[in-house]
C-alpha positions as CSV (number, residue, x, y, z in Angstrom):
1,X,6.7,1.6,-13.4
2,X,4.0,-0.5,-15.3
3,X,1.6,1.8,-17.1
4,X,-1.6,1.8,-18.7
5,X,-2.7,4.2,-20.9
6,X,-6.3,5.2,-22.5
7,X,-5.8,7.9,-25.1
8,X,-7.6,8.3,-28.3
9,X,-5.4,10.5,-30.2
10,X,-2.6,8.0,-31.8
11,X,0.1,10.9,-31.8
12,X,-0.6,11.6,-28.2
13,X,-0.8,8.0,-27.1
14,X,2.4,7.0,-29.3
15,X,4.2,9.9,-27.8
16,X,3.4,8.7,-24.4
17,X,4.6,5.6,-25.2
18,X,8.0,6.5,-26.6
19,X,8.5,9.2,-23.8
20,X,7.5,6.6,-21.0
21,X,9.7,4.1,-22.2
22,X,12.7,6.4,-22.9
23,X,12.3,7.0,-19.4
24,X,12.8,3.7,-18.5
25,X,9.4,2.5,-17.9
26,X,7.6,0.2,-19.5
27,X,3.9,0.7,-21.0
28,X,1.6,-2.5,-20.4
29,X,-1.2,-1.3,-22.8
30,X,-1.9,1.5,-24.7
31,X,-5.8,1.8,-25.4
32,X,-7.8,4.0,-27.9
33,X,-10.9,3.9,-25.6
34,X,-12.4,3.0,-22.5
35,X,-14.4,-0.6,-23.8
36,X,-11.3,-3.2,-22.7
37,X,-9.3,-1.3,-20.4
38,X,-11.5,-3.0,-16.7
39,X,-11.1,-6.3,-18.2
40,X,-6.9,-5.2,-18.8
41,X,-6.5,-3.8,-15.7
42,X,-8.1,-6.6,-13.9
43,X,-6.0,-9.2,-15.3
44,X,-2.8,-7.8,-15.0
45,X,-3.2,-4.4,-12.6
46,X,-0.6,-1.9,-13.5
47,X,1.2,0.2,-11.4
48,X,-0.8,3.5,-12.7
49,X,-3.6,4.0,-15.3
50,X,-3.4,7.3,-17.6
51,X,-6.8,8.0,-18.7
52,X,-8.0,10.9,-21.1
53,X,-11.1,13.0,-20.0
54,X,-12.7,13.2,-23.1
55,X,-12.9,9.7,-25.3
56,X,-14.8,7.9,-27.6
57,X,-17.7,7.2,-28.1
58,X,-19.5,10.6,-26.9
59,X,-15.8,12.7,-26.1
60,X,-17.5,13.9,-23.4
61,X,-16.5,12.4,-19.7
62,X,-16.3,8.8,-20.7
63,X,-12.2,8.9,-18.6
64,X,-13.9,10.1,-15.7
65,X,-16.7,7.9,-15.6
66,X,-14.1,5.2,-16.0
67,X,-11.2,6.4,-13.3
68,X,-14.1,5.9,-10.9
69,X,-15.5,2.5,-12.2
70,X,-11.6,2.0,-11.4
71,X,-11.8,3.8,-8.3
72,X,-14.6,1.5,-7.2
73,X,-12.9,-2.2,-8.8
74,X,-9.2,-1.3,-7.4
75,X,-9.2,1.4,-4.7
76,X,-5.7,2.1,-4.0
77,X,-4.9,1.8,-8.0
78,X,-2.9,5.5,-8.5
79,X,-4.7,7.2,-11.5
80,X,-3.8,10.4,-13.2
81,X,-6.4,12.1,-16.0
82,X,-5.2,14.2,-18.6
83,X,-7.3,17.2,-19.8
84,X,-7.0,19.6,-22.5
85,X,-8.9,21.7,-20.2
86,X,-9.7,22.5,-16.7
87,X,-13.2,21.3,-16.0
88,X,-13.9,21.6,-12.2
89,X,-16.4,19.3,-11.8
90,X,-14.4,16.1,-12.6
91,X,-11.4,17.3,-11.1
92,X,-14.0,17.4,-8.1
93,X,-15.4,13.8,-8.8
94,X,-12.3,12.5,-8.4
95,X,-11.6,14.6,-5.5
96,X,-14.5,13.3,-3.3
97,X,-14.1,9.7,-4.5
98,X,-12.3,8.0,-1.6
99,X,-9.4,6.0,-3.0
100,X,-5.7,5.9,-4.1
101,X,-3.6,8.6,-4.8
102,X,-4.5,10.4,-8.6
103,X,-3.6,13.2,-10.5
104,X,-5.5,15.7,-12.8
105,X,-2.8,17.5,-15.0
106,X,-3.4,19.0,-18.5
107,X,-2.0,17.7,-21.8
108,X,0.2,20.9,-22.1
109,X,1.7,19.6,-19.1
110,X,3.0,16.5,-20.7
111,X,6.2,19.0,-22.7
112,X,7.7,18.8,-19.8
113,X,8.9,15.8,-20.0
114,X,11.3,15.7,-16.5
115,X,8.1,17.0,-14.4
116,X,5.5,14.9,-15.9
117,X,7.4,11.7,-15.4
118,X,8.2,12.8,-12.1
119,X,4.7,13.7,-11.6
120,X,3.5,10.0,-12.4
121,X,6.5,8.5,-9.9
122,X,5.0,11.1,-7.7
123,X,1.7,9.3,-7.9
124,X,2.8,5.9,-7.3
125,X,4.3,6.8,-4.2
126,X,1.0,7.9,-2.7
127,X,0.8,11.8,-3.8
128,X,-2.0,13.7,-5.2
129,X,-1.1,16.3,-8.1
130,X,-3.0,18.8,-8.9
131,X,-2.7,20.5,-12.5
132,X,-1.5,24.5,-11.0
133,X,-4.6,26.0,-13.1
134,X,-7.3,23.7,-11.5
135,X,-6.2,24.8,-8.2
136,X,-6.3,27.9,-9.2
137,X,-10.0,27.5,-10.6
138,X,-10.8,26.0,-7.5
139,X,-9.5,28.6,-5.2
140,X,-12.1,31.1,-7.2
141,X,-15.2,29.3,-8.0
142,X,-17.3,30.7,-5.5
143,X,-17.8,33.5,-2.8
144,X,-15.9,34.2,0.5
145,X,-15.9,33.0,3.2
146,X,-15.4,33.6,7.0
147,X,-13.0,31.1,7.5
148,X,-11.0,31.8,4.5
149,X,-11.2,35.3,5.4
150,X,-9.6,34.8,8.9
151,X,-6.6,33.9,6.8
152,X,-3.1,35.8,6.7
153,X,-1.8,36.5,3.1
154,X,0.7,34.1,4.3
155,X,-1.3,32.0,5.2
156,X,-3.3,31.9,1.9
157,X,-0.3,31.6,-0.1
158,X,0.7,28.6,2.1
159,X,-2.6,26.8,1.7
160,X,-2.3,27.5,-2.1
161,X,1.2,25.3,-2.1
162,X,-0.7,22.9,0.5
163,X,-3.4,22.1,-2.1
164,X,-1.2,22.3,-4.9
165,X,0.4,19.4,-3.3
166,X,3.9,20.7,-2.1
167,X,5.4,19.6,0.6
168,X,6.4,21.5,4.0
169,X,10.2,21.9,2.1
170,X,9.1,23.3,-0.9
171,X,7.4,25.6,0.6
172,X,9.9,26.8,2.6
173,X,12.3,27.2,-0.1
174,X,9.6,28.7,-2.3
175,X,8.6,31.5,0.3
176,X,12.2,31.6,2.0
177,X,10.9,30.6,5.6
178,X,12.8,27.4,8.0
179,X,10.5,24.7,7.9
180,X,9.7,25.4,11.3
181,X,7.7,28.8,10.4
182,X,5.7,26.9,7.5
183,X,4.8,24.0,10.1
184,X,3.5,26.9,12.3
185,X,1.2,28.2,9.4
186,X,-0.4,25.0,8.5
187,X,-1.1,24.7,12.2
188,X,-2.4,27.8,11.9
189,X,-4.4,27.2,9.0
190,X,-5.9,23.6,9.7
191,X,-6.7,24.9,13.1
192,X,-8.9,28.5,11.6
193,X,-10.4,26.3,8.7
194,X,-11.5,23.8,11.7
195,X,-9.1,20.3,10.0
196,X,-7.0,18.9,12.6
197,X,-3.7,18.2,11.0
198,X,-3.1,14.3,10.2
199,X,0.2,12.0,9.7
200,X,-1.2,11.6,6.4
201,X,0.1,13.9,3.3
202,X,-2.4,12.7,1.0
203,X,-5.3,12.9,3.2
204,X,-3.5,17.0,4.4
205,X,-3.9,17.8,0.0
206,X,-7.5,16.0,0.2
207,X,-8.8,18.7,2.9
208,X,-7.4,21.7,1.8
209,X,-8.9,21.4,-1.8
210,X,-12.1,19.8,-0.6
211,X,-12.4,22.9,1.9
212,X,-11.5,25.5,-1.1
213,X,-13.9,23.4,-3.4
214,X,-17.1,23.2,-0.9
215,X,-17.0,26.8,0.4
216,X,-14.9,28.8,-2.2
217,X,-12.3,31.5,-1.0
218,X,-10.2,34.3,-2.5
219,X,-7.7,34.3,-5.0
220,X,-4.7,32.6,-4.1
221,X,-0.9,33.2,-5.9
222,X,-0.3,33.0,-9.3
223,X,-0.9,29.3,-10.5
224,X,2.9,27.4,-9.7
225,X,4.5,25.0,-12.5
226,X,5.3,21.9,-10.2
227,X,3.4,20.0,-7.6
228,X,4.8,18.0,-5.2
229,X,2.9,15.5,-2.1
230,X,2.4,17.6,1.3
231,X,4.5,15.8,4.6
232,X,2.6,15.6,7.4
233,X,2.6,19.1,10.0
């Protein structure tokens, strides 16, 4: 992979750097802050764009306001934004901008070397990864609701996986069920929540966290450490 990345801190962005290339990728341009990386990424497009949430000159949302001035330039660029925190509204900024695939993990993330790089693969490929705790977050944020509460346990525990972006496998091997009986829950769940179930992964991820993030719902399972994209049901 060719990567970009926008990170103020020098130990964080040099770190990148070495990890990314260790792994065998190669790092087009490493930026401090948001004021070349358009004109960088319109001359020679990468194959995804790491952006921090928080740079200069404000630290406040200056990496989200530029993921969707990216968003808008390149559409189908992947992007993945690094947080040191969960903050809910830009994960759902992101969420409702239509798009490539993107990610939203935090920093602490990044110590795991194996999954993060496999995260950003992940990414390229067309899958949306969600950092566990915002899906968690999201899953809480406001009241019930009718639909969520027609849900099985089982069934919330499945949608959980769905939005955390793991596909039909994992989630049979991380509930012990054939892929068959996870297959019947998603139909299950698309068809209470009122989504019809599409050939698309991404766009499967897409609903279920736009659904959780519009109307709220209970608590789903404790957050879970990897995210992988959703196959089609």
């Amino acid at each position: 992979m060719r990567i970009l990345i926008c990170e103020d801190s020098v130990l964080l962005r040099e770190g990148l750097v070495r990890l990314l290339e260790h792994s065998g990728h190669t790092v087009s341009a490493a930026l401090p802050d948001t004021s070349e990386v358009i004109d960088t990424v319109l001359a020679d497009p990468p194959d995804i764009c790491i952006l921090d949430v928080r740079l200069p000159p404000t630290f406040t949302d200056e990496g989200i306001r530029l993921a969707l001035e990216l968003r808008k330039r390149l559409p189908e660029l992947p992007l993945l934004v690094l947080s040191q925190y969960v903050e809910e509204r830009y994960a759902s900024d992101l969420i409702a901008a239509k798009g490539g695939a993107f990610g939203y993990l935090l920093k602490d993330r990044v110590a795991d070397v194996t999954d993060f790089v496999d995260s950003l693969e992940r990414i390229t490929q067309g899958a949306t990864v969600l950092d566990p705790e915002v899906v968690a977050q999201l899953l809480t944020r406001r009241g019930r609701d009718d639909r969520m509460d027609s849900l099985t346990p089982r069934e919330r525990t499945v949608l959980a996986a769905i939005a955390e972006g793991r596909s039909n496998q994992a989630i049979a091997a991380m509930l012990f069920l054939s892929e068959a009986s996870v297959e019947k829950h998603i139909t299950s769940i698309f068809q209470k929540l009122g989504f019809e179930a599409d050939e698309s992964g991404n766009r499967r991820v897409l609903a279920a966290i736009a659904h959780i993030e519009s109307t709220g719902g209970p608590a789903g399972p404790s957050p879970i450490d990897s995210t992988q994209t959703g196959s089609a049901s």
